[in-house]
GULO-85966 format. One record per residue: residue in three letters; chain; x, y, z of N, C-alpha, C, CB in turn. Coordinates in nm, 2 decimals, padded with zeros to 4 digits. Glycine has a CB too. Layout:
# residues N
REC   residuo   cadena      nxx      nyy      nzz     caxx     cayy     cazz      cxx      cyy      czz     cbxx     cbyy     cbzz
REC       ALA        A        X        Y        Z        X        Y        Z        X        Y        Z        X        Y        Z
...
This chain:
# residues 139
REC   residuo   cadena      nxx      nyy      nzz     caxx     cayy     cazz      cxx      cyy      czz     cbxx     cbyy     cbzz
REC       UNK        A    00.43   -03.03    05.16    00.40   -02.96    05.04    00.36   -02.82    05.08    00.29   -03.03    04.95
REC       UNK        A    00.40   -02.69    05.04    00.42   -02.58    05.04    00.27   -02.53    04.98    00.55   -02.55    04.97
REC       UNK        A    00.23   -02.42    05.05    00.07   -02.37    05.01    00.05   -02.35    04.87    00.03   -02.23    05.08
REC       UNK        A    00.11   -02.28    04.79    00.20   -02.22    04.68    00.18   -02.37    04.61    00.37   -02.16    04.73
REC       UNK        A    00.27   -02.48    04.62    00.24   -02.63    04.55    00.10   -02.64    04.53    00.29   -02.76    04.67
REC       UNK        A    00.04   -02.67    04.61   -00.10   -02.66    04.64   -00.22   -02.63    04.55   -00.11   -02.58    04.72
REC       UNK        A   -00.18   -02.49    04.56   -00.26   -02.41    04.49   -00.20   -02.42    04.31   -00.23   -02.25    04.57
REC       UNK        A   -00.08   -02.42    04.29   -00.06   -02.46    04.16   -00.12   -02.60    04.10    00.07   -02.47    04.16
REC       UNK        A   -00.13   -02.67    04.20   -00.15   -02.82    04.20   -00.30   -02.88    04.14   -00.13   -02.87    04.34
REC       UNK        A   -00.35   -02.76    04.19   -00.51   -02.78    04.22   -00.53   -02.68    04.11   -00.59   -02.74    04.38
REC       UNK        A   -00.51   -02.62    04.05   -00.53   -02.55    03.88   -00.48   -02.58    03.81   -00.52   -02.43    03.85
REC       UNK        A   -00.37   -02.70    03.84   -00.30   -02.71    03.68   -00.21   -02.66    03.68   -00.36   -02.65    03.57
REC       UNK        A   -00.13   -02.58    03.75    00.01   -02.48    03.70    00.13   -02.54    03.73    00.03   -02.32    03.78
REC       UNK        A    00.14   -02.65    03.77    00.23   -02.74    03.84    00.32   -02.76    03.75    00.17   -02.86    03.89
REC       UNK        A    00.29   -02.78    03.59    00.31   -02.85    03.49    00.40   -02.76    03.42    00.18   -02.89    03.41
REC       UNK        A    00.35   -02.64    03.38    00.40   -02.48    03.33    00.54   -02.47    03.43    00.26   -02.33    03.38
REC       UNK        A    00.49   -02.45    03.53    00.66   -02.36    03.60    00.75   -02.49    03.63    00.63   -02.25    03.79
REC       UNK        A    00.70   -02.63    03.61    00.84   -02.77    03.63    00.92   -02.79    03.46    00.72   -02.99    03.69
REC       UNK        A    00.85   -02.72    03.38    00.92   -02.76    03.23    01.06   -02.71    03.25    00.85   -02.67    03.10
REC       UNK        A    01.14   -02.88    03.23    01.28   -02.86    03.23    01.32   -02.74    03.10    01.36   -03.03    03.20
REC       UNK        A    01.45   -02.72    03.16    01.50   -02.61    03.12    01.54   -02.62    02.96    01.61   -02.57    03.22
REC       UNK        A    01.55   -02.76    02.92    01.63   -02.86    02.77    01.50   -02.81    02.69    01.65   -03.09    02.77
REC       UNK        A    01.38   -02.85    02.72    01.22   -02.84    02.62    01.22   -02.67    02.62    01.03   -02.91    02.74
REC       UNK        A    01.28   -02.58    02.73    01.23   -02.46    02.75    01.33   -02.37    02.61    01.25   -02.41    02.93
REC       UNK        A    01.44   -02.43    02.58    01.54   -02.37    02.49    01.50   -02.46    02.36    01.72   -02.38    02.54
REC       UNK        A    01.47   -02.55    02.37    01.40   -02.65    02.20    01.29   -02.52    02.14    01.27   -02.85    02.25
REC       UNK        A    01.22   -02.45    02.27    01.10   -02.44    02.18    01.14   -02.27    02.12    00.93   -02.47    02.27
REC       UNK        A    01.20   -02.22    02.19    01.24   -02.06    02.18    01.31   -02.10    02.00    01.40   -01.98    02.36
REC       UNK        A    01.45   -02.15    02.00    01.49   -02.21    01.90    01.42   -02.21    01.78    01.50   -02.31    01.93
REC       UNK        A    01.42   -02.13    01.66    01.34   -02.09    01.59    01.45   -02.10    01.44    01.27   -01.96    01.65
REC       UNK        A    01.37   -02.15    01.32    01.50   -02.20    01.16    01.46   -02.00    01.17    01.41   -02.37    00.94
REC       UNK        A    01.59   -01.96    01.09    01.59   -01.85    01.02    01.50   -01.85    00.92    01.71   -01.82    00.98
REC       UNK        A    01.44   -01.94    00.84    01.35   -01.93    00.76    01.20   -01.92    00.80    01.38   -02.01    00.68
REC       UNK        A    01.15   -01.93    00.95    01.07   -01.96    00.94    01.00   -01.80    01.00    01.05   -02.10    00.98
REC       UNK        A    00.93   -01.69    00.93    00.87   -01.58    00.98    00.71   -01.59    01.06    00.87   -01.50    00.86
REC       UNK        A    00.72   -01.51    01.23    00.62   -01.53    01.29    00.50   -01.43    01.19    00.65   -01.50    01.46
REC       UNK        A    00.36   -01.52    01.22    00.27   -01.43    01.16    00.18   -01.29    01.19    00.19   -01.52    01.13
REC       UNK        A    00.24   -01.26    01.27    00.22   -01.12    01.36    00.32   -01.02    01.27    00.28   -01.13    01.54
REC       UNK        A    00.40   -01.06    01.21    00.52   -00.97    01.15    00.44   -00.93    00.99    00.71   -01.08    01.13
REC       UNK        A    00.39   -01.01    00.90    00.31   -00.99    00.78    00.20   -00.91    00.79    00.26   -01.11    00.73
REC       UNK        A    00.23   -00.79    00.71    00.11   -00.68    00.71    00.05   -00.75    00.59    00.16   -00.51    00.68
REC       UNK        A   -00.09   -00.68    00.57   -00.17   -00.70    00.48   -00.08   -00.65    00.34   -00.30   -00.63    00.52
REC       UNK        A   -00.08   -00.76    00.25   -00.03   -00.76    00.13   -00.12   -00.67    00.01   -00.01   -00.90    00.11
REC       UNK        A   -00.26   -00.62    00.06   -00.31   -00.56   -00.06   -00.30   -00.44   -00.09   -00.41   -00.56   -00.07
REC       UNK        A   -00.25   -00.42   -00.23   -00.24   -00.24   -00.25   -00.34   -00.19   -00.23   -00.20   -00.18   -00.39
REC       UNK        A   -00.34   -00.07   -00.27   -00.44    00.01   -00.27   -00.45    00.12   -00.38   -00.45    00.06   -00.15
REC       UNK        A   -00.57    00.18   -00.43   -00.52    00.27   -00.54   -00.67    00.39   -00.48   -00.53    00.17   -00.75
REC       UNK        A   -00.58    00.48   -00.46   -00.68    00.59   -00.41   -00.69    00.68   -00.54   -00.62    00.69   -00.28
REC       UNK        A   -00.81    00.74   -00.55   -00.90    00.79   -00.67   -00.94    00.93   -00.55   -01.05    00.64   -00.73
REC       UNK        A   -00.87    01.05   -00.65   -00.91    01.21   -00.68   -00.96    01.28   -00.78   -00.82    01.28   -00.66
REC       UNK        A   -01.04    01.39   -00.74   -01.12    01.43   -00.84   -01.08    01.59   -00.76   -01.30    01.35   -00.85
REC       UNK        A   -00.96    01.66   -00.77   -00.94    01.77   -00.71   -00.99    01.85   -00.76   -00.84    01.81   -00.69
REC       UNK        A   -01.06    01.95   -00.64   -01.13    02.07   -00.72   -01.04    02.19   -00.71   -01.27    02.12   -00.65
REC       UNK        A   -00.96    02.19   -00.64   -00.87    02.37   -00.62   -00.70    02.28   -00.53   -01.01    02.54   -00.42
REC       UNK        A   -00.64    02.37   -00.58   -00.47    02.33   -00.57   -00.44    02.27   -00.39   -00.34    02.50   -00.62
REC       UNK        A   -00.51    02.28   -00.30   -00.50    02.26   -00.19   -00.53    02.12   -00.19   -00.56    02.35   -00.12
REC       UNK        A   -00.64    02.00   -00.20   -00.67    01.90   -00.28   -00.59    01.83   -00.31   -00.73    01.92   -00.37
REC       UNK        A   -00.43    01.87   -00.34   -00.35    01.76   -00.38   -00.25    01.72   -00.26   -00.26    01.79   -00.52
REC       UNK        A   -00.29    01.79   -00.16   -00.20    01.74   -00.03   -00.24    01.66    00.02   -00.19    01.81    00.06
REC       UNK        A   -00.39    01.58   -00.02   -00.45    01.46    00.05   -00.33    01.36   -00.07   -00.67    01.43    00.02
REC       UNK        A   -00.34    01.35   -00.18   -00.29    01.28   -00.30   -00.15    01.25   -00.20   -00.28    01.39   -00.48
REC       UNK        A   -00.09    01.38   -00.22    00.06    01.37   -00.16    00.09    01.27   -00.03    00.09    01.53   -00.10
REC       UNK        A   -00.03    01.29    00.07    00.01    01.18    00.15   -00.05    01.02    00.18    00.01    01.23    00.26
REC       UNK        A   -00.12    01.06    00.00   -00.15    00.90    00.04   -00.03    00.83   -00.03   -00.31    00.83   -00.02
REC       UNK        A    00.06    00.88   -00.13    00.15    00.85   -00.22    00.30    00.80   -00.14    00.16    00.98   -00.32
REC       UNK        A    00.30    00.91   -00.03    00.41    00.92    00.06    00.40    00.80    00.17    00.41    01.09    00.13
REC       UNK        A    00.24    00.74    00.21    00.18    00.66    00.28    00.22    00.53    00.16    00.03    00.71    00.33
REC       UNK        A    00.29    00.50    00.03    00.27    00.39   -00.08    00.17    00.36   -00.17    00.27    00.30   -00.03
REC       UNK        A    00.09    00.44   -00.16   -00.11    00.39   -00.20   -00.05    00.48   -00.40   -00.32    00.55   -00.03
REC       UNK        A   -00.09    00.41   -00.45   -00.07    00.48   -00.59   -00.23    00.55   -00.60   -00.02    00.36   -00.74
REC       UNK        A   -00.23    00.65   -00.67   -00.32    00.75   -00.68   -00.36    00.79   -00.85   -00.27    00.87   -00.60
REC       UNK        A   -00.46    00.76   -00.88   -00.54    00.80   -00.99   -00.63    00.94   -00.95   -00.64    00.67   -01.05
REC       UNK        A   -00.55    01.08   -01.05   -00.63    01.17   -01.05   -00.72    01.18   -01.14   -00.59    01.25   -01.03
REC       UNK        A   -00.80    01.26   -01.17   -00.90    01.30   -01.22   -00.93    01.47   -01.25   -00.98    01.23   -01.14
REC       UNK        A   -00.87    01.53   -01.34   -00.89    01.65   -01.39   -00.95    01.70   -01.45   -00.85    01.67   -01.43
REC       UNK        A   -01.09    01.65   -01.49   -01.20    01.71   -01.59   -01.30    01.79   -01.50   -01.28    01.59   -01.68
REC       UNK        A   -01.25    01.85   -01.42   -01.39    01.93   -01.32   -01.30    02.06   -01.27   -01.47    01.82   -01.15
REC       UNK        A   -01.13    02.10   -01.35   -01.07    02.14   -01.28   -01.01    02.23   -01.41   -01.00    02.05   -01.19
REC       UNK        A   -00.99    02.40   -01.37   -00.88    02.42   -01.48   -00.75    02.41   -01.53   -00.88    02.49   -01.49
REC       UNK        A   -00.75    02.42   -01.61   -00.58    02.41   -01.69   -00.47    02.43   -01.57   -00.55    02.55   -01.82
REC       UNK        A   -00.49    02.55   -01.54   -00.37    02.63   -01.44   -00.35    02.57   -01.37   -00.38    02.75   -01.38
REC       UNK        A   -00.49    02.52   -01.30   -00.48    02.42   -01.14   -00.41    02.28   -01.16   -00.65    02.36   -01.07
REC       UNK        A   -00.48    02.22   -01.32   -00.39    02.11   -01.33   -00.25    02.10   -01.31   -00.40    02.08   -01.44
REC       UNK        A   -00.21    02.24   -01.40   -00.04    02.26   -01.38   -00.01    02.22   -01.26    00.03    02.43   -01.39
REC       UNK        A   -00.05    02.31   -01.15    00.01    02.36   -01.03   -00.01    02.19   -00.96   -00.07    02.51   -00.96
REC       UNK        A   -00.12    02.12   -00.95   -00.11    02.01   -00.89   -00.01    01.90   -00.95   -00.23    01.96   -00.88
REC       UNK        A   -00.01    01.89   -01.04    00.08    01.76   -01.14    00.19    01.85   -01.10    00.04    01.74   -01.33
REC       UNK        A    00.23    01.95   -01.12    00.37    02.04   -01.08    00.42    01.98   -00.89    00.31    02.27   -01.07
REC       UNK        A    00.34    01.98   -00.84    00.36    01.92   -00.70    00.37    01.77   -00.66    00.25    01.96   -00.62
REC       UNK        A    00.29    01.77   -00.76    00.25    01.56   -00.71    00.42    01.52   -00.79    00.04    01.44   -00.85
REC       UNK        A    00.46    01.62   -00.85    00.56    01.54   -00.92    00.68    01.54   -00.87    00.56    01.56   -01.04
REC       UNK        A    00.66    01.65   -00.80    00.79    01.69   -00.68    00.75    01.61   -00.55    00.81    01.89   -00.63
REC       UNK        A    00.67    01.55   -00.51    00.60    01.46   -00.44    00.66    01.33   -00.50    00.45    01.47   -00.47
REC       UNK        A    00.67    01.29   -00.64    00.70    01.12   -00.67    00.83    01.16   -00.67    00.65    01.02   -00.82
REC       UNK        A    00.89    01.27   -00.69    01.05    01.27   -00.72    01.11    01.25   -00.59    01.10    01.41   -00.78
REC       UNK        A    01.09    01.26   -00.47    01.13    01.26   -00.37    01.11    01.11   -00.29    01.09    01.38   -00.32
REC       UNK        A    00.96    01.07   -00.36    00.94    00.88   -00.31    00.99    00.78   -00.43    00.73    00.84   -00.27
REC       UNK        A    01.09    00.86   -00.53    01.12    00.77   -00.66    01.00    00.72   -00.68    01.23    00.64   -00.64
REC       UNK        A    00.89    00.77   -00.72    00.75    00.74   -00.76    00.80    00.74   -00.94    00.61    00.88   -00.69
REC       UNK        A    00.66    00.78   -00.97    00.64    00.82   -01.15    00.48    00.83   -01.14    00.71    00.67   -01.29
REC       UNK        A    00.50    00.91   -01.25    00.32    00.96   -01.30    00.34    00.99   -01.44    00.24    01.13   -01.22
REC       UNK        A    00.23    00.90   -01.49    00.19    00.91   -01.61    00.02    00.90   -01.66    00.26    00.80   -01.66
REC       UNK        A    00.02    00.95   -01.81   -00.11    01.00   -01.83   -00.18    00.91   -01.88   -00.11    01.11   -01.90
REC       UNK        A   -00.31    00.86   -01.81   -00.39    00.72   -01.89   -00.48    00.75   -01.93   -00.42    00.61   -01.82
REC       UNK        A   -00.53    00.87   -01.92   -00.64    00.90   -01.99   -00.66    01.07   -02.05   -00.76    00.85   -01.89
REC       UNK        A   -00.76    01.11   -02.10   -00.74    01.26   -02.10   -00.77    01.32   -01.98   -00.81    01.32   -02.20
REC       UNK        A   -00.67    01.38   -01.93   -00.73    01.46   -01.79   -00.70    01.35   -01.65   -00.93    01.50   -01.82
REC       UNK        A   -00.65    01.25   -01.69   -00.69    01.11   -01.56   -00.54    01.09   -01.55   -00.81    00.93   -01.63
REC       UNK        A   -00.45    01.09   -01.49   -00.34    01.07   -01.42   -00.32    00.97   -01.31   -00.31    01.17   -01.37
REC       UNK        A   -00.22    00.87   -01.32   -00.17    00.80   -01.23   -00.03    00.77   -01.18   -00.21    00.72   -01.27
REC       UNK        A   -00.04    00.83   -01.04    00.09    00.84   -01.00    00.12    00.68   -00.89    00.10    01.01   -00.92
REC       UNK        A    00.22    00.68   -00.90    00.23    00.58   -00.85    00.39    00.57   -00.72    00.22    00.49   -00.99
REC       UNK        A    00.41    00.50   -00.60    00.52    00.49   -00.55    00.65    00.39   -00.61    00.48    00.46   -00.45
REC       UNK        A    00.74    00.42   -00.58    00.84    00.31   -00.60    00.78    00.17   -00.62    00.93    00.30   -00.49
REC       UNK        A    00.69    00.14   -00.54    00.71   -00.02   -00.49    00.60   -00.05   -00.60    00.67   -00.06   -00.30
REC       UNK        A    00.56    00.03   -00.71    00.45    00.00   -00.80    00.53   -00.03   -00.96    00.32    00.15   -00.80
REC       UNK        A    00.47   -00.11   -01.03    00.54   -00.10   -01.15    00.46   -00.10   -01.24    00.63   -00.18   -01.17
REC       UNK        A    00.42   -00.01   -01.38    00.34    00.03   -01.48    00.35   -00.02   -01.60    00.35    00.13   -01.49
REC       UNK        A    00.28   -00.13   -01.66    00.36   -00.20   -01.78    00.27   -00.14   -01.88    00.38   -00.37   -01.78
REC       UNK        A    00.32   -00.09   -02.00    00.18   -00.06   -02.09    00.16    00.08   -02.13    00.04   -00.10   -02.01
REC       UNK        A    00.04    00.11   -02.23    00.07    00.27   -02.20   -00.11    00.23   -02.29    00.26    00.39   -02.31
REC       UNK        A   -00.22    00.28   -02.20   -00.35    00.24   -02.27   -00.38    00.39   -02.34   -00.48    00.18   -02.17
REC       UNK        A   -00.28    00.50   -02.32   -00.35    00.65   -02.32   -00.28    00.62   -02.46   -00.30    00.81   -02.20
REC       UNK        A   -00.16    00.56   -02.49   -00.08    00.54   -02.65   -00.17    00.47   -02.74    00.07    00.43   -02.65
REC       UNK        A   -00.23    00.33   -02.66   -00.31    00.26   -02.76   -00.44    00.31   -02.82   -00.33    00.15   -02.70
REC       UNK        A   -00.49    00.41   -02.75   -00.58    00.47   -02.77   -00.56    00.56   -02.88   -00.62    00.51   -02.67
REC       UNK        A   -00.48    00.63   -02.89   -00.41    00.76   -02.98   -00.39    00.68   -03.11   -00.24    00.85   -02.92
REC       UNK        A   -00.30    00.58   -03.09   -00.24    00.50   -03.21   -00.34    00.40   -03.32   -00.13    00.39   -03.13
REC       UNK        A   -00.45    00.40   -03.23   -00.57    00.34   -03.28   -00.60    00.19   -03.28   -00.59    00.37   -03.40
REC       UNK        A   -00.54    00.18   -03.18   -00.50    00.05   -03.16   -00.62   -00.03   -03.07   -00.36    00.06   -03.10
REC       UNK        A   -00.69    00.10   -02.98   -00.77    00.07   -02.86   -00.88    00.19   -02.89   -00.69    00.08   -02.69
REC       UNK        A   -01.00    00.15   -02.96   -01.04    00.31   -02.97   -01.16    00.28   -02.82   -01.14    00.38   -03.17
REC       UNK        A   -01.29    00.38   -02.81   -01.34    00.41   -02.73   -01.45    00.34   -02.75   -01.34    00.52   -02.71
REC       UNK        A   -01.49    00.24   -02.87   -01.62    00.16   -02.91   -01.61    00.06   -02.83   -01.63    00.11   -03.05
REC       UNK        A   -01.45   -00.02   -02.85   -01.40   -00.12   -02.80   -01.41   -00.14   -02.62   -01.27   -00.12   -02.86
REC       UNK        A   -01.39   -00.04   -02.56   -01.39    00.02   -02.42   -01.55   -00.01   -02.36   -01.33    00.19   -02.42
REC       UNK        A   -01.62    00.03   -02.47   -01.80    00.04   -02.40   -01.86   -00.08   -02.45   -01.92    00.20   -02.46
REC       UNK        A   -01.80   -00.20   -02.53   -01.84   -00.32   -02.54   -01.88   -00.41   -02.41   -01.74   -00.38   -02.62
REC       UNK        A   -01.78   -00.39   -02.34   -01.76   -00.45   -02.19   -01.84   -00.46   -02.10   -01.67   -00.40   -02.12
């Protein structure tokens, strides 16, 4: 018996490197249906929340959107003009990730990526009187 034998022998490894070659292709052998769990990213969205103060502020927005994360802004601390100019960007921003942005509140925007889908419209139900603001602070 070979030093090498030995030494495998006496830890255990004897077992590992004699596995016929028939068990060694059974186990590699894998159904097309079945996915290893190292491959599954974390399945939770995410929704990032801005409160921009000046037009530079929406480049964070931009890459979290471009990163998938849908983004609720927040415009009431911000002027008119700036609004323009950011919603003007963010939207050339979803146009390019097939996103969309729509308005859910006054001043409160939610843009969203492709992979998101928006059912509803609560900024309509609100207007239409359908949902007023009594109903909202019951909760």
């Amino acid at each position: 018996m070979a030093l090498s034998d030995r030494f495998n022998k006496l830890f255990g490894l004897e077992d590992e490197q004699h596995t016929p070659a028939s068990q060694e292709n059974s186990q590699i052998t894998t159904d097309n249906k079945v996915i290893p769990m190292d491959n599954i990213s974390d399945s939770k969205s995410k929704i990032a929340l801005f409160e921009p103060r000046i037009f530079s502020d929406a480049k964070e927005a931009a890459k979290q959107l471009i990163a998938g994360q849908a983004v609720i802004l927040n415009f009431e601390r911000i002027d008119d003009t700036q609004t323009k100019r950011i919603v003007d960007f963010l939207s050339g921003t979803l146009f390019a990730i097939d996103g969309s942005i729509e308005e859910v509140g006054t001043q409160i925007f939610l843009c969203t990526p492709n992979s998101f889908e928006i059912n509803g419209s609560l900024y309509a139900n609100i207007q239409n009187g359908d949902l007023s603001n009594d109903d909202l602070n019951k909760e």
